[in-house]
N, C-alpha and C positions, 0 to 999 in steps of 0.2 A: 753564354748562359749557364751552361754546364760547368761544373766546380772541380777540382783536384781530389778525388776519391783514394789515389792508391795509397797513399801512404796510412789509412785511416783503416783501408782493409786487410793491410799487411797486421797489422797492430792487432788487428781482430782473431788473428791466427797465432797472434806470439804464444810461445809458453808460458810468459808471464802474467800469472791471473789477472793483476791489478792493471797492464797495458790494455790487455784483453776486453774489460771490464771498462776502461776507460774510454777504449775503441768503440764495443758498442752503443753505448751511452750518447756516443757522437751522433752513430750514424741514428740513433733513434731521436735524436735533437733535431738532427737536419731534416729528417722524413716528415716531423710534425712541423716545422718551423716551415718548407716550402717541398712538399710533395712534387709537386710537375718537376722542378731543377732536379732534384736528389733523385728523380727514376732516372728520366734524360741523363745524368754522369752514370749512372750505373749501368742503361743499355751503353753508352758510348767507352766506358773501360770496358766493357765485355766485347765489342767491334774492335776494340783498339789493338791492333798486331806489337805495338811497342810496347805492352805493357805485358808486367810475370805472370805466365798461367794460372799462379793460385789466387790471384786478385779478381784476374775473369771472371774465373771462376765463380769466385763467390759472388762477385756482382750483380753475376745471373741467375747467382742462388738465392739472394735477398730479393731481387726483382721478383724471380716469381715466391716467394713467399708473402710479397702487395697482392698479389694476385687470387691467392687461392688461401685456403684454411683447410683443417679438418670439421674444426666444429659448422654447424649449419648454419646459425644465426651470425656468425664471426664470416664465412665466407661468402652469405652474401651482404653482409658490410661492404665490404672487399669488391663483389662486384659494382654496386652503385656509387664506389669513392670512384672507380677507373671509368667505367662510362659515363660520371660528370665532370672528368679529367680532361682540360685545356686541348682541345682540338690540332691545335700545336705539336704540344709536346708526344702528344699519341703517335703523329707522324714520325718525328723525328724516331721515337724509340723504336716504331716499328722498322723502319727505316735499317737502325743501326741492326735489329736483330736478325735480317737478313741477308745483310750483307755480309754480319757473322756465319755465317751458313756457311759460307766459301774459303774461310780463314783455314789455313796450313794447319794450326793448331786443333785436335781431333776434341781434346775437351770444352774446349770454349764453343765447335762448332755443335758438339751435342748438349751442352746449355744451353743455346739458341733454341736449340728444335724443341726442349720441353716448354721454355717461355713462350714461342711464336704458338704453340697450341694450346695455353694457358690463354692466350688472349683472344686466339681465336676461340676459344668454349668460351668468351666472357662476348668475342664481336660479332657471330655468325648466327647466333638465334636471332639477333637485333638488328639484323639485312645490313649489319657493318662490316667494314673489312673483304668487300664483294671480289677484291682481284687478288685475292691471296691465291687463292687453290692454283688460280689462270700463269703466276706467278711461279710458284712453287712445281709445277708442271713444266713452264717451262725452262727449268733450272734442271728438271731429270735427264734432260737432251744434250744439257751443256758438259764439256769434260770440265776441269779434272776428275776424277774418280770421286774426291774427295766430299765433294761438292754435290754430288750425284747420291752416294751415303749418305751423307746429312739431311736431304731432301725428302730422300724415300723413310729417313726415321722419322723427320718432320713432321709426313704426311700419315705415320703410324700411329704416332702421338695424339693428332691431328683428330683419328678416328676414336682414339680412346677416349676424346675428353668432347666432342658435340654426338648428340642422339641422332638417327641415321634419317630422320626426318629436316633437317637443318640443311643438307644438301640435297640439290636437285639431283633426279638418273642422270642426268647428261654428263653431272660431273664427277658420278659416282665413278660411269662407264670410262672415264679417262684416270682415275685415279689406279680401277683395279689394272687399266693397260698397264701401265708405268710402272706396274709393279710388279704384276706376272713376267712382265718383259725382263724387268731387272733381277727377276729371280731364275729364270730358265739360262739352260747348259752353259749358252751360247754367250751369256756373263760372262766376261775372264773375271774381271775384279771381285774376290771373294769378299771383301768387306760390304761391297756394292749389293752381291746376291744372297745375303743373312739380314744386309738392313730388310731390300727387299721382301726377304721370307717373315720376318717380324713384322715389317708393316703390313702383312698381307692375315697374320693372325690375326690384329686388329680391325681388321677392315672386312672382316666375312659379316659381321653385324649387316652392313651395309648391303651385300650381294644379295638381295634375296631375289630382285628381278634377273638377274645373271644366271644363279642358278635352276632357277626356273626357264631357261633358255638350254636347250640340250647340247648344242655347239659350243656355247660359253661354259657351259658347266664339265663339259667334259676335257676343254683345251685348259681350265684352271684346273682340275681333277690332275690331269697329268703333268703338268707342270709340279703341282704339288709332289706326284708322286718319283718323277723323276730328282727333287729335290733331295729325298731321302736317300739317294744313291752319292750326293756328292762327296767328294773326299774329305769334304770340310768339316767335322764333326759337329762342330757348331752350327751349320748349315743342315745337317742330316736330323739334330736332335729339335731346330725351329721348326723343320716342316712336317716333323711328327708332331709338334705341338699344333698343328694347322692341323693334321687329320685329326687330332685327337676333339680340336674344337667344330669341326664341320662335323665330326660322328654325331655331337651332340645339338647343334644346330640346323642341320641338314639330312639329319634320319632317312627321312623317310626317301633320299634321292638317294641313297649309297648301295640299292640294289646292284646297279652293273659292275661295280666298281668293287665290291667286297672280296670275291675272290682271287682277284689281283694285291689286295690290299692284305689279305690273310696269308698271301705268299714274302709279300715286302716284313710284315710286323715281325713273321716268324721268325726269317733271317736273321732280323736286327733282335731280336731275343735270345736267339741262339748262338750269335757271335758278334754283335755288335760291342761299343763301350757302354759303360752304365747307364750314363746320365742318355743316350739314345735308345736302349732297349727299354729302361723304365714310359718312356712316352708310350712304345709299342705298345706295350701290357697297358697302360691307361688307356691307348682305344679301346682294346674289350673291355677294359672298366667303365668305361661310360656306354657303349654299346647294351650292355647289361642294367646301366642305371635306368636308360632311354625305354627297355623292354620293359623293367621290372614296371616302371611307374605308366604306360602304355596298357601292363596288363592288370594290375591295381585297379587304373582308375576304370577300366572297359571290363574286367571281369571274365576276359578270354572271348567273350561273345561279341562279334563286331557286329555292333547295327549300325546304323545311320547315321547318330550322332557322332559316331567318332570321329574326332582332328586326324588323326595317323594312326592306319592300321600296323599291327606289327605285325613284323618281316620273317620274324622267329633264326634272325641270322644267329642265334647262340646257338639256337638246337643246331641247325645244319653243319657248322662250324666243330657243334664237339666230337666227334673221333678226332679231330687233328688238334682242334682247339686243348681241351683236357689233357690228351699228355703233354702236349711245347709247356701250358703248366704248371704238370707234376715236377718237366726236369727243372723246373728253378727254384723248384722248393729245397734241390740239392745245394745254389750258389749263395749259403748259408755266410753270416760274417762272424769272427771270431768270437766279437766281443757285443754285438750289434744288444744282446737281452739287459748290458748297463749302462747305453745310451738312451737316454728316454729320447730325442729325436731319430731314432737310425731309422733309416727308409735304404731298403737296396733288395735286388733282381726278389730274392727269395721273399720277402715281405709282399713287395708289390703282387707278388706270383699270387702267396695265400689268399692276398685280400681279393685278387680278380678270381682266383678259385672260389670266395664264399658268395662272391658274387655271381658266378655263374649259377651254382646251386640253388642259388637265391631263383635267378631268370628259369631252369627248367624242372626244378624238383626232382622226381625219382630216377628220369633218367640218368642223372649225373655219377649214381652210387655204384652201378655196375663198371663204370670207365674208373673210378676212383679204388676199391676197396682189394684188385690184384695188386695195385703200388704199397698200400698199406700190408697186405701179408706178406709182399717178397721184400720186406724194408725192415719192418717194426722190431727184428730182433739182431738185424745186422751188426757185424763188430764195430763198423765204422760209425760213430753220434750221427754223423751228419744224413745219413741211412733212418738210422734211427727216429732222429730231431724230423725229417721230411713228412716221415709215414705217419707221426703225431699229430703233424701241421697240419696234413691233407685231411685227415680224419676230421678235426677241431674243425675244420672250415667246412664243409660240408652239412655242419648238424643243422644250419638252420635253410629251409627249404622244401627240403624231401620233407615225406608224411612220417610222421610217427611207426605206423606199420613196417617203411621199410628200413626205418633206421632200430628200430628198439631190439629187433635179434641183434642187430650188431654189435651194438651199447651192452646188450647182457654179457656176449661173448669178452666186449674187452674191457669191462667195468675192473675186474679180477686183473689183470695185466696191467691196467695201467697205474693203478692204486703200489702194487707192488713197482713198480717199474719209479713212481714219485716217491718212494722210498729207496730203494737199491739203486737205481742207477749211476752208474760212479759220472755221470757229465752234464752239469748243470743245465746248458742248452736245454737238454732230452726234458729236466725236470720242469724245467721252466714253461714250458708247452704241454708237457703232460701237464701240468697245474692249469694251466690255460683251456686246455680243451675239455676236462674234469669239468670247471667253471660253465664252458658250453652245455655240455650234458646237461646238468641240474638248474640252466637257465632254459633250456628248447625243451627238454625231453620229462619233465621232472615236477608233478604237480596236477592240482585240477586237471589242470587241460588236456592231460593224456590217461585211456582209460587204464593199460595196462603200467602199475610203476613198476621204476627200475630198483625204487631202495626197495628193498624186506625186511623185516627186523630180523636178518639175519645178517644183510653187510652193511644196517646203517652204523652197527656200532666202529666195524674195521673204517668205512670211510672218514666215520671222525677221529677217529685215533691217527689215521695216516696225514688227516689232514691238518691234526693241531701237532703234530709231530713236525711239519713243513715248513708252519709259521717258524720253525727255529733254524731254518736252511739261509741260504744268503736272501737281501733284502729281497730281488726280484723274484725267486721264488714264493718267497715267503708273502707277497704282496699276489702271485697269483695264486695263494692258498687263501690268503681272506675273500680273493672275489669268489672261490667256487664257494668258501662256506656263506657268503652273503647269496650267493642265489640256490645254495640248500635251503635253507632259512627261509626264504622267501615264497617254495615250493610248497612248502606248509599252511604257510597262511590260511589258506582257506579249509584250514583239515579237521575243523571241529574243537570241539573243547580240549582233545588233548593233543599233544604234538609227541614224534617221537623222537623230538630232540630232548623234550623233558627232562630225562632221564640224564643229560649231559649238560645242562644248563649253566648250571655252575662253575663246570669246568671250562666251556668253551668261553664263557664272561670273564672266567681268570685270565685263560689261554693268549685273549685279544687286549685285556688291560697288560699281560706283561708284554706285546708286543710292541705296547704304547712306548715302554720304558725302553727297550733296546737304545744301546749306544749310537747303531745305523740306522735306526729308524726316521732319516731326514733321506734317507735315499731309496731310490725306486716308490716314490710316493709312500711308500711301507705306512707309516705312522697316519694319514690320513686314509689309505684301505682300513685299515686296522679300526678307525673309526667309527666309519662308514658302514663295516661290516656288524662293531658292535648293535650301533644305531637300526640294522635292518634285524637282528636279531632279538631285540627287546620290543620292537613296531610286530613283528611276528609273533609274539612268546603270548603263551594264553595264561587263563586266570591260575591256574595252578603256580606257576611262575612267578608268581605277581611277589610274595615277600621277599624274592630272592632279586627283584627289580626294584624291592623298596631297599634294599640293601646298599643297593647302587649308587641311592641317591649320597648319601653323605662321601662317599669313594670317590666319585665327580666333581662334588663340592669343593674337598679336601684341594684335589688336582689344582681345581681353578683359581682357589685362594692362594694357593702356591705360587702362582703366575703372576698374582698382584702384589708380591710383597717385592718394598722397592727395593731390587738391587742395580746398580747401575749397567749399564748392558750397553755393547758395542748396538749401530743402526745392523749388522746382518742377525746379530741375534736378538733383537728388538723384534724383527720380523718374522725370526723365527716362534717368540714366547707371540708372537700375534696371531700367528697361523695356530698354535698350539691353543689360543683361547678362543677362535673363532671353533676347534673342533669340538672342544670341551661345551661350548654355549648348544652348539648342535646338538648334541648327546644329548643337554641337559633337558630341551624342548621336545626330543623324542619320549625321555623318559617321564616329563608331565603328561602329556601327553597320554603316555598309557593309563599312567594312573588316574589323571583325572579322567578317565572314560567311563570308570565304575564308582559308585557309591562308598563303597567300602576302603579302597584304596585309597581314595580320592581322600576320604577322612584323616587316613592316618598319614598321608605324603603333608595333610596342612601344616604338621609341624615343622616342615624346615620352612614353610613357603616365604617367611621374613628373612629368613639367612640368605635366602637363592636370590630373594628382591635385590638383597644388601651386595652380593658379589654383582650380578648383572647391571647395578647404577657405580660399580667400581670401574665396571669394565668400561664405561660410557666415558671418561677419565681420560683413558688410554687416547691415541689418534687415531688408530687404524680403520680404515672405511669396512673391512669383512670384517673385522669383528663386534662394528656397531650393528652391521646388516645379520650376524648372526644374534647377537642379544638382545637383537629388536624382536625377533622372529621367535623367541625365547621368552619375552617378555609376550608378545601377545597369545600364546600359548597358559601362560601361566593366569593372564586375565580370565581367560574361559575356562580355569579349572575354577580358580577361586571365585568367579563371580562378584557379584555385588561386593562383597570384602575387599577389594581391589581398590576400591576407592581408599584405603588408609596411604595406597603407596602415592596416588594421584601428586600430592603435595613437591615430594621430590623427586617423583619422575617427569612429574609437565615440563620441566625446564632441557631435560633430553629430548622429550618429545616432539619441543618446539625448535629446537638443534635438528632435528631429524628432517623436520617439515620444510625445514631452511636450507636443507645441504642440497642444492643442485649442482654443484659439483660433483657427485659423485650420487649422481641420479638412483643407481638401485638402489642406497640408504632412502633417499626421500620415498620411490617408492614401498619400502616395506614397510619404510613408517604409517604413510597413507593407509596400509591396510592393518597395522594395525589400533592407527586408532578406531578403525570399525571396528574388531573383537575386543578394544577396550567400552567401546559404547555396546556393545552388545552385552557387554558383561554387567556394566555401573547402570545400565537406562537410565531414570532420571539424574543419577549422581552426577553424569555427566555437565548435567546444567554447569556448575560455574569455569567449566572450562571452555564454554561450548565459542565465546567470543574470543577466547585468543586465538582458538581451531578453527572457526570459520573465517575469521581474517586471514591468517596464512594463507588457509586453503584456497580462499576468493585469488588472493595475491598471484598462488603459484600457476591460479589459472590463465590470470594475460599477461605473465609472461614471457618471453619469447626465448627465456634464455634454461627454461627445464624442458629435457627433453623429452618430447612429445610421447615417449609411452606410459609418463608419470600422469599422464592426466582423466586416460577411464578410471583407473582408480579411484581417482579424488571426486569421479561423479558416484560412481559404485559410494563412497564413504559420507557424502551429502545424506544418500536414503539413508545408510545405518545412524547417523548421526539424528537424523529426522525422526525415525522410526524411534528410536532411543528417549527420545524429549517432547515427539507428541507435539501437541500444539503450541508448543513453548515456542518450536520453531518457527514462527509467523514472524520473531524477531529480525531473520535471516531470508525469508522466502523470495523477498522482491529481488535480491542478490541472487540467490542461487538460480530463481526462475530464468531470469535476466542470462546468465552466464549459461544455462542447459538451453536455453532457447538458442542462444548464436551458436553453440555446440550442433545443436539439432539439424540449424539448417546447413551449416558445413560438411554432415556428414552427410545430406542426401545426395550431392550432384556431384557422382566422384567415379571419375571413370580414371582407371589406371589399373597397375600390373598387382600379379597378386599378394605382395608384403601390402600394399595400399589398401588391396579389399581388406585384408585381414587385419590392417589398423582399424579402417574404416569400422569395422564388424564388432573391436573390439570396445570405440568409441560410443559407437550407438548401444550395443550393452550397457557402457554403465552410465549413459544417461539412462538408459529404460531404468536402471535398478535405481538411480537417483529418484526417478518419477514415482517407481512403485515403494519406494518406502517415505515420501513425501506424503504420498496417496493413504498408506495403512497408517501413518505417524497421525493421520488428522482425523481419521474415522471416527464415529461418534462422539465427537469437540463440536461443541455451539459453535467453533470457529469454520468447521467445513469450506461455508460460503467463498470464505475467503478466496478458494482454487477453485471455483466455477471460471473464472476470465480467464485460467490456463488452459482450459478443457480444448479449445477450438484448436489452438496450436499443437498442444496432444496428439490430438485426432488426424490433424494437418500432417506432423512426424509420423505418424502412422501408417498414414496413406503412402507417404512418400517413398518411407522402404519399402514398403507393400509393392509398390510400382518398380522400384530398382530392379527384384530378382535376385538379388545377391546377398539377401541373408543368409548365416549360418544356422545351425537347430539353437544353437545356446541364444542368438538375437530372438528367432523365432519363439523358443517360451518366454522369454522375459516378454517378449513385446506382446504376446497375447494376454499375459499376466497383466500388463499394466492395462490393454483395453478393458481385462477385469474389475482390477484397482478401481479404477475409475469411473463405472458403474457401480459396485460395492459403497465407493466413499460419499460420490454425490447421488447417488439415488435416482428420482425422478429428473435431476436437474441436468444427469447425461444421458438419459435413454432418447430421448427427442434429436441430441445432437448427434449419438451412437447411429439411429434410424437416419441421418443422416447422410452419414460419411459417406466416402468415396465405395470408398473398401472393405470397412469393417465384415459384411456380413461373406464378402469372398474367402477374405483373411479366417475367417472362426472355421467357415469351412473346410478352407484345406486344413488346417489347425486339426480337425475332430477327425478325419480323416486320415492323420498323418499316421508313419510306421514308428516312430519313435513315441514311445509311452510316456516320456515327462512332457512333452507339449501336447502328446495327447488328453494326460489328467489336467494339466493348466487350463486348457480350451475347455472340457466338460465342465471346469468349475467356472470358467468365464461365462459362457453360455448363459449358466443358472444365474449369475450376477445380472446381465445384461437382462434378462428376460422379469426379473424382479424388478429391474429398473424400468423396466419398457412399461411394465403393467401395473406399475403405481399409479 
């Protein structure tokens, strides 16, 4: 039955595109033409000992490519083609794929083990495939070695790819045996006791009745812990990735076990290899994550309801903890500040250092601030570069009080030190932790400030003096000025950047232009920074912001004139027009906020239209999602006027609404055709049927992905609200489509990205409802939305009853109980007196500690109670 594969997959791999090309082409003829025969050759060249490795290989690579997808809708295609796949044929493959287990050859037998748990995630939720695990267990008994590895990876795989509810304890309890077994001393075969140690990271999911057991949890505790001693490095640095996953799994059990484990981590930091010491320092990085958000969400104060009290093992830990450290803020890399990926001892060090700060606050500053004064002047950079690091990491945590003497003391030092220092390292961190300061310590929020007008002038001169140091420097000189800037914000009518306005918008436009401005992200800071700078600048500022406008324009026209361009610099003029369209929406933005502004920016607003439908031209997906974002900005300055662009932007618009490919475009489209209906209200009418057919379209489906769709109800209200009773054209549709929304989002029990789809869902149906609701209000047509009231009322109850709304669900949905009495009158007070919930709902509502649900509810109140007493 099975067909002759190799020579089809060798071809597949030639260098010659066109074999290549002709290879695959095959094998996608044969996959459609008869699926069961073309898996069956595929698992049986991947069993087949006589055949070249890279053919196995691949066989087992297209096998499981039938099997699984990234996309959602594509893989479970995938699973309902294999589970109504010829009962037959299922046997056979499975068949072959375990007896590949046992093959001499190491790669074909670890292609096996990913396929055999590809099918098992597709056979074991559906009580298929019941003698696998019984099998695969009892294969960890049998030698060769080989055989025994492949098993234990098998069974790690295994756990990665079914949820730990899918297997029974019985067979959990036999799985962790066979593994713990194969990972302790008593192993010789190293390959044996790494599988083991890896399967056994995947597989703590599962232990939760184990480790609830004190004898089991303490004989896999130590087995873990004696792993970290093996010779094997690869073995030392998996069973640090097992503590580092149980720290955050198993918290609240690692009382007996910490100060054993604080002696092991230390070790392997202070003299281990890299890739095993960085695990160490990631336990206390999650140790601290586990605290921080423990004492978040509990507020220090343990009552009743808390899941898991915390341990406080960072505090106890730091005399020993804080310096192991400080010394790795010394094992500094040469070159690590012009690798945007560099990760090593010294990074990892800082980031578990700002984390610690984070877990205890003030105490942390007294263990930290002797390293910072025996260091900060030292001859050697890396002396120097440490005591910068340590400082920078620390600023957020501690209280303002007891950090702001410190910041006075070394504001003067380090400003000179990002000038003078002859070693870039040093600058590069001193720019870095500058950055911190004026993001933690700098603003409203703190009552004593650190600028004066006596060193804001020195800080910006040192700072636009930086911008001109190499890219990385100069890239962490725009974040500290984008969070100077931002400090401000709130400072009243005048800022005392004012006075440097000018300069610092010059300083950041010729940053744009540098020759190396494609590296250390430079040219995109530079951006970014201008954008938070002109979002901050007050009215004073304002003509020297309108100045801007045609300077930005000029830039982006430039980008569109056709010159031919290689694909790397294609992407590059693409990245340089998605930053330019940014700019350009900050800077409407400001101006349209005021009156006066807002008047005289209308003179380019046809030229800006004219670049932004240029840009739409182009391919690029961030730069339509940036011009989109740009374009709906520019709706809500011009308003009603907006409709002259209608004509030749609908046809983007409806390009926008259509790209599910490349989902964020469709979502920002989504929203902004609300700030374009916000802007056009009735204008909007003749576009309103191309917009709500897409819209209706992208709702069922199945192939946009699901977080484009509150939106599209969120844009139903604005569309509603915008055209009034016109929309009665559309209501049966939209009703129709919020209603099976409605009922989808009530009975949903799952983890919390779920709730917080869920939450995000039910929002913008309410907001659909409540601008349905105000769109019809005093229209002779009202009547019409009395038959949706009951169902309303219905979704109302229902969250009501969940428990699991958020404050943003909660006003909207008190709002719409409002709506809804406001719209129909007498005709909802009788079904309002009705409901399940409603008068629980107003209650907590009026009661509540947050003030916008609380003003929504007082205005509901008075709605409902008008409607009750008609």
């Amino acid at each position: 039955m099975a067909m002759e594969v190799t020579q089809v997959l060798l071809n597949a791999q030639s260098i010659d595109g066109a074999v290549r090309k002709n290879a695959e082409d095959s094998l996608k003829q044969f996959q459609e033409q008869n699926l069961p025969v073309f898996l069956v050759s595929l698992s049986g060249e991947l069993a087949n000992e006589e055949k070249p490795v890279e053919t196995r290989k691949l066989a087992g690579l297209v096998l499981k490519n039938a099997l699984d997808a990234k996309e959602q809708h594509r893989k479970f295609e995938l699973v309902q083609r294999w589970l109504s796949l010829d009962g037959n044929a299922k046997s056979q493959i499975k068949a072959c794929l375990l007896t590949t287990l046992t093959s001499p050859v190491s790669d074909a037998r670890s292609t096996a083990s990913q396929v055999i748990a590809k099918v098992a995630g597709i056979e074991l939720p559906h009580k298929q495939w019941p003698e696998l695990i019984g099998s695969l267990l009892s294969n960890v008994h049998q030698l060769p070695a080989q055989a025994k590895q492949a098993t234990l990876e098998t069974l790690g795989y295994l756990c990665e790819e079914v949820s730990p509810d899918v297997i029974d304890q019985d067979q959990v309890n036999k799985i962790l045996t066979a593994v713990v077994q194969g990972m302790s001393s008593s192993e010789g075969n190293t390959d044996v006791r790494l599988a083991a140690t890896r399967a056994l990271y995947n597989a703590l999911g599962f232990a939760q009745a184990n480790f609830s057991n004190d004898m089991e949890r303490d004989y896999i505790m130590r087995v873990v812990c004696e792993a970290t001693l093996s010779p094997e490095v690869r073995i030392r640095q998996a069973a640090f990735e097992c503590l580092v996953s149980i720290s955050s799994t198993y918290y609240e059990k690692l009382a007996p076990y910490i100060q054993d484990i604080f002696n092991i981590t230390a070790k392997a930091v202070r003299e281990d290899e890299e890739p095993v010491a960085l695990q160490a320092i990631e336990f206390w990085s999650s140790i601290c994550d586990e605290e921080i958000d423990i004492l978040e969400e509990y507020g220090g104060d343990f009552t009743g309801d808390s899941d898991i009290p915390c341990f406080y093992f960072i505090k106890q830990a730091l005399p020993a903890l804080v310096p192991m450290l400080l010394e790795t803020l010394l094992k500094q890399e040469e070159d690590q500040d012009q690798d945007e990926g560099a990760w090593n001892i010294a990074m990892a060090g800082g980031t578990c250092l700002g984390l610690v700060a984070r877990t205890v606050g003030d105490d942390i500053v007294p263990l930290v601030v002797p390293f910072i004064e025996e260091n900060i002047s030292k001859p050697d950079w890396r002396q120097r570069e440490a005591a910068t690091y340590a400082f920078g990491s620390i600023l957020e945590g501690p209280s303002p009080e007891k950090l702001i003497p410190l910041v006075n003391v070394a504001l003067t030092f380090m400003l000179s030190a990002l000038t003078k220092d002859p070693n870039s390292h040093v600058k590069d961190t001193t720019a870095w932790t500058l950055g911190r300061i004026f993001e933690f310590l700098h603003g409203s929020v703190v009552d004593s400030p650190i600028i004066s007008q006596a060193n804001c002038q020195q800080i910006i001169t040192v700072l636009l003096q930086s911008m001109k140091d190499t890219p990385n420097v100069a890239e962490k000189a725009c974040g500290a000025l984008y969070f100077l800037a931002q400090g401000y914000e709130e400072m009243g009518p005048s800022s005392p950047l004012t006075p440097f306005f000018q300069e610092i918008v010059q300083s950041l436009l010729t940053v744009t232009h540098r020759e190396d401005a494609g590296e250390s992200r430079l040219r995109t800071a530079a951006y970014e920074t201008l954008n938070e700078v002109v979002r901050c600048s007050t009215d004073e500022t304002a003509p020297l912001v309108l100045q801007l406008v045609p300077v930005i324009m000029m830039e982006l026209h430039n980008t569109l004139e056709g010159q031919k361009l290689s694909s790397d610099e294609r992407e590059k003029q693409s990245e340089l027009q998605g930053l330019l369209c940014g700019c350009l929406q900050v800077i409407i933005q400001k101006l349209g906020a005021s009156e006066p502004t807002k008047y005289v920016f209308m003179q380019y607003a046809d030229q800006i239209m004219g670049l932004f439908l240029r840009v739409f031209a182009c391919r690029s997906a961030t730069v339509h999602e940036e011009a989109m974002l740009a374009i709906g900005a520019l709706a809500y300055a011009t308003g009603a006027d907006f409709a002259k662009y209608m004509p030749e932007f609908y046809r983007y618009l409806e390009m926008g609404l259509q790209n599910f490919e490349e989902y964020q475009v469709c979502a920002v489209t989504v929203g902004v055709v609300g700030d374009i209906s916000r802007a056009l209200e009735e204008k909007i009418v003749p576009y309103c049927d191309g917009i709500m057919t897409q819209l209706l379209k992208n709702l069922s489906s199945n192939q946009l992905h699901r977080s484009v769709k509150p939106p599209i109800f969120s844009c139903f209200g604005d569309i509603a609200l915008a055209v009034g009773e016109y929309f009665e054209k559309y209501l049966m549709w939209a009703m129709s489509a919020l209603q099976s929304a409605a009922e989808l989002s009530t009975h949903i029990a799952g983890d919390d990205e779920l709730v917080e789809y869920t939450n995000s869902l039910r929002n913008g149906i309410l907001e659909a409802y409540s601008g349905i609701f105000q769109g019809f209000k005093n229209s002779p047509k009202t009547q019409l939305l009395i038959p949706y009231a009951p169902h309303i009322l219905q979704f109302l109850d229902g969250i009501y009853m969940e428990k699991d709304m958020d404050d943003v669900v909660m006003k909207t949905a008190i709002g719409v109980l409002g709506d809804l009495a406001d719209t129909l009158g007498s005709h909802a007070g009788s079904m309002i007196q009705q409901s399940v919930s409603s008068k629980d709902f107003l209650n907590e509502c009026l009661s509540s500690e947050d003030l916008m649900i609380k003003e929504s509810a007082e205005w509901a109140k008075l709605a409902i109670s008008r409607a009750i007493s008609v």
